[in-house]
N, C-alpha and C positions, 0 to 999 in steps of 0.2 A: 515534439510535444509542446502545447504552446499553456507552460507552467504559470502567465499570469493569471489567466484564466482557469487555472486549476482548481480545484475543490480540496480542501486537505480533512480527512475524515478522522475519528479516533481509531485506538486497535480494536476497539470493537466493532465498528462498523467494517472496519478495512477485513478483519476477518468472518462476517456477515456474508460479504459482498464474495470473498474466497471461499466460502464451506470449509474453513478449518476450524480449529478448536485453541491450538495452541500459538501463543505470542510469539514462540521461538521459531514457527513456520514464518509468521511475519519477516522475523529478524534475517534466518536466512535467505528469503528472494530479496529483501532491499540487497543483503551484501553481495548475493550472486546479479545483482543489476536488475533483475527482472522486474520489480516496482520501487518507484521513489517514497524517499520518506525525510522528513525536517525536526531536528530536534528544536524546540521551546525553551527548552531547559534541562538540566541534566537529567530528570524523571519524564518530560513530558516528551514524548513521539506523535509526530502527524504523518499520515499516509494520502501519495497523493491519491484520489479517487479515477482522473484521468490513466494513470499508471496500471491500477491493479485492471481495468477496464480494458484496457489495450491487451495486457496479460492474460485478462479471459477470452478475450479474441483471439487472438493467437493462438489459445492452445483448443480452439473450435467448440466455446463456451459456450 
């Protein structure tokens, strides 16, 4: 995954893009690996957009 070129979305958008509702689904696919994400700062999370994309391919999105 070629992460310079990556797009890092907010959780709202990241969970847009997934049809979910809750952050805590966010939380769990970054720790089970299945999409990347970048802290800012201790409150702020970026999701890669290349990541959750791959993720909905895979699962025949």
């Amino acid at each position: 995954m070629d992460t310079q070129n990556d797009t890092w979305v907010t959780p709202r958008i990241a969970k847009e893009l997934l049809g979910v509702k809750q952050t805590a689904t966010l939380t769990k696919l970054a720790v089970k690996g299945f999409i990347k994400r970048t802290k800012a700062n201790s409150k702020i999370i970026y999701y890669s957009k290349n990541s959750i994309l791959s993720y909905l391919s895979g699962m025949g999105a």
